[in-house]
N, C-alpha and C positions, 0 to 999 in steps of 0.2 A: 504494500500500500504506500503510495506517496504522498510527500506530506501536504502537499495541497489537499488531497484526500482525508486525513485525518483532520485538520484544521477545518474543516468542510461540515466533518460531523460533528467537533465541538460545536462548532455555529449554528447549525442544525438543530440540535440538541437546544441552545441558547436560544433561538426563533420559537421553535417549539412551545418551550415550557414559556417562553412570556404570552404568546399568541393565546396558547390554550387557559394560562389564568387569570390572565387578562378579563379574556372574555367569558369565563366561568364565575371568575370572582364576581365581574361586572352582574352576571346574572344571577346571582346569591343575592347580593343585597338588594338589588330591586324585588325578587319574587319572595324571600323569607328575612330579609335583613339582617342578613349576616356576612360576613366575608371567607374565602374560602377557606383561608388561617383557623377560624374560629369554627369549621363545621369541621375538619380537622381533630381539630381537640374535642368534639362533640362526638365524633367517630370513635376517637382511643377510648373517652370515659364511657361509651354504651358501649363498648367491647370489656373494659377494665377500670369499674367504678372506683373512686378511693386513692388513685395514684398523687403519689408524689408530683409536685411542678418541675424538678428534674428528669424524671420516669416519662412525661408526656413531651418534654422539649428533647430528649433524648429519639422517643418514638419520632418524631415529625421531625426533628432532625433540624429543631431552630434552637436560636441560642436562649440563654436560661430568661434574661431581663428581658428580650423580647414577648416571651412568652408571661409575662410576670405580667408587663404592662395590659396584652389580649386576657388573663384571665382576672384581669380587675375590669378589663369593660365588660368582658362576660359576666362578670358575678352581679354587676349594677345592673344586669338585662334579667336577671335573674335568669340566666342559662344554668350558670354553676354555681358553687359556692365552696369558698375555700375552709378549711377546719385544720386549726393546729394538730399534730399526728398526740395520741395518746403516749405514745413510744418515747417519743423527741420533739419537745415542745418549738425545737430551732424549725421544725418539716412542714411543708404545709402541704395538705392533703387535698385535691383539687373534686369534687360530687358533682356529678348532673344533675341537676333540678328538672322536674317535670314539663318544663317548657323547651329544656335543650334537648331532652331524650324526644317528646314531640318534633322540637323542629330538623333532630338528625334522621327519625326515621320516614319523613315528609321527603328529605334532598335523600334520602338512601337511595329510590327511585330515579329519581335526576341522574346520581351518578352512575347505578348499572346502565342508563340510556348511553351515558358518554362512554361508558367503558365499552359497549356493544356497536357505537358508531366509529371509537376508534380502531376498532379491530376489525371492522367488516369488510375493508376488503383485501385480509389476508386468510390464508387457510391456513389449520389448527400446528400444522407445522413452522409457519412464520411466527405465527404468536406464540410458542412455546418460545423460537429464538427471539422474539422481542424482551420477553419477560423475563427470559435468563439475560439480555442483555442490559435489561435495566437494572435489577439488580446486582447487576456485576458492578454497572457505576456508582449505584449506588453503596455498594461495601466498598468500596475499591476507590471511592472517590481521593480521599488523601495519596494514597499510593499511584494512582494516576496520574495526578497533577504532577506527584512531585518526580516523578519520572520522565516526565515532558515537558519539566521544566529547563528550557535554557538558562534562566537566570540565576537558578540555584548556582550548575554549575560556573558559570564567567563568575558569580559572586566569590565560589570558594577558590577559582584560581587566582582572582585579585589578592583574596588574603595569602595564597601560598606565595605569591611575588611580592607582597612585601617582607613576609616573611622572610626571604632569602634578600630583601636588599639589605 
């Protein structure tokens, strides 16, 4: 593969994922007012009530304060609600409320439709390799970059030349 070719599919990848949340997010909040972020964490806690705010930023794969700030506007929506852990009074324990488990399992539907229109016009052996390949990036993400990065390297040959001057 050359590397126009891989630089192709980062970019790809990057068009993709804003095109597709872009206009998903855009569509959340107008039909149940929420953002995609927030139906997100609405998905982990009706799969896994109770979780820690590190447990659900860790799941979705956003940073800790980000997610701090989205489950304090959740709780004022009364989606969720947050409770210091019984265990370790530092933890805070994130709950669905009645209104988020409703409004997750309302967009449950929305999203099997997206998940059904993004796959339809490959057959069951494409989507298997899509799905292994998504998840490869996504486990594999640090390790990719930093494998493809030019800059690392020119960075640590700078240091090894001063080094020897």
């Amino acid at each position: 593969m050359t590397m126009s070719r891989q630089t192709r599919v980062f970019h790809l990848l990057q068009l993709a994922h804003s095109a597709l949340f872009r206009t998903a997010d855009h569509r959340l909040r107008v039909q149940a007012g929420i953002s995609a972020s927030q139906l997100g964490v609405l998905f982990v806690l009706a799969n896994s009530d109770g979780l820690p705010i590190t447990a659900i930023a860790d799941a979705l794969n956003m940073g800790y304060s980000s997610l701090t700030g989205l489950v304090d506007r959740m709780s004022r929506r009364q989606l969720v609600r947050r409770e210091s852990s019984t265990e370790d009074g530092r933890v805070q324990r994130v709950f669905i409320e009645p209104a988020g488990r409703e409004t997750a399992e309302r967009a449950l539907l929305s999203v099997k439709r997206i998940n059904a229109e993004l796959l339809k016009p490959f057959s069951s052996t494409e989507r298997r390799a899509i799905e292994r390949f998504l998840v490869h990036v996504s486990e594999n993400a640090a390790a990719i970059v930093a494998a493809g990065n030019p800059y690392d390297e020119a960075a640590a040959g700078q240091k090894n030349r001063r080094k020897e001057s």
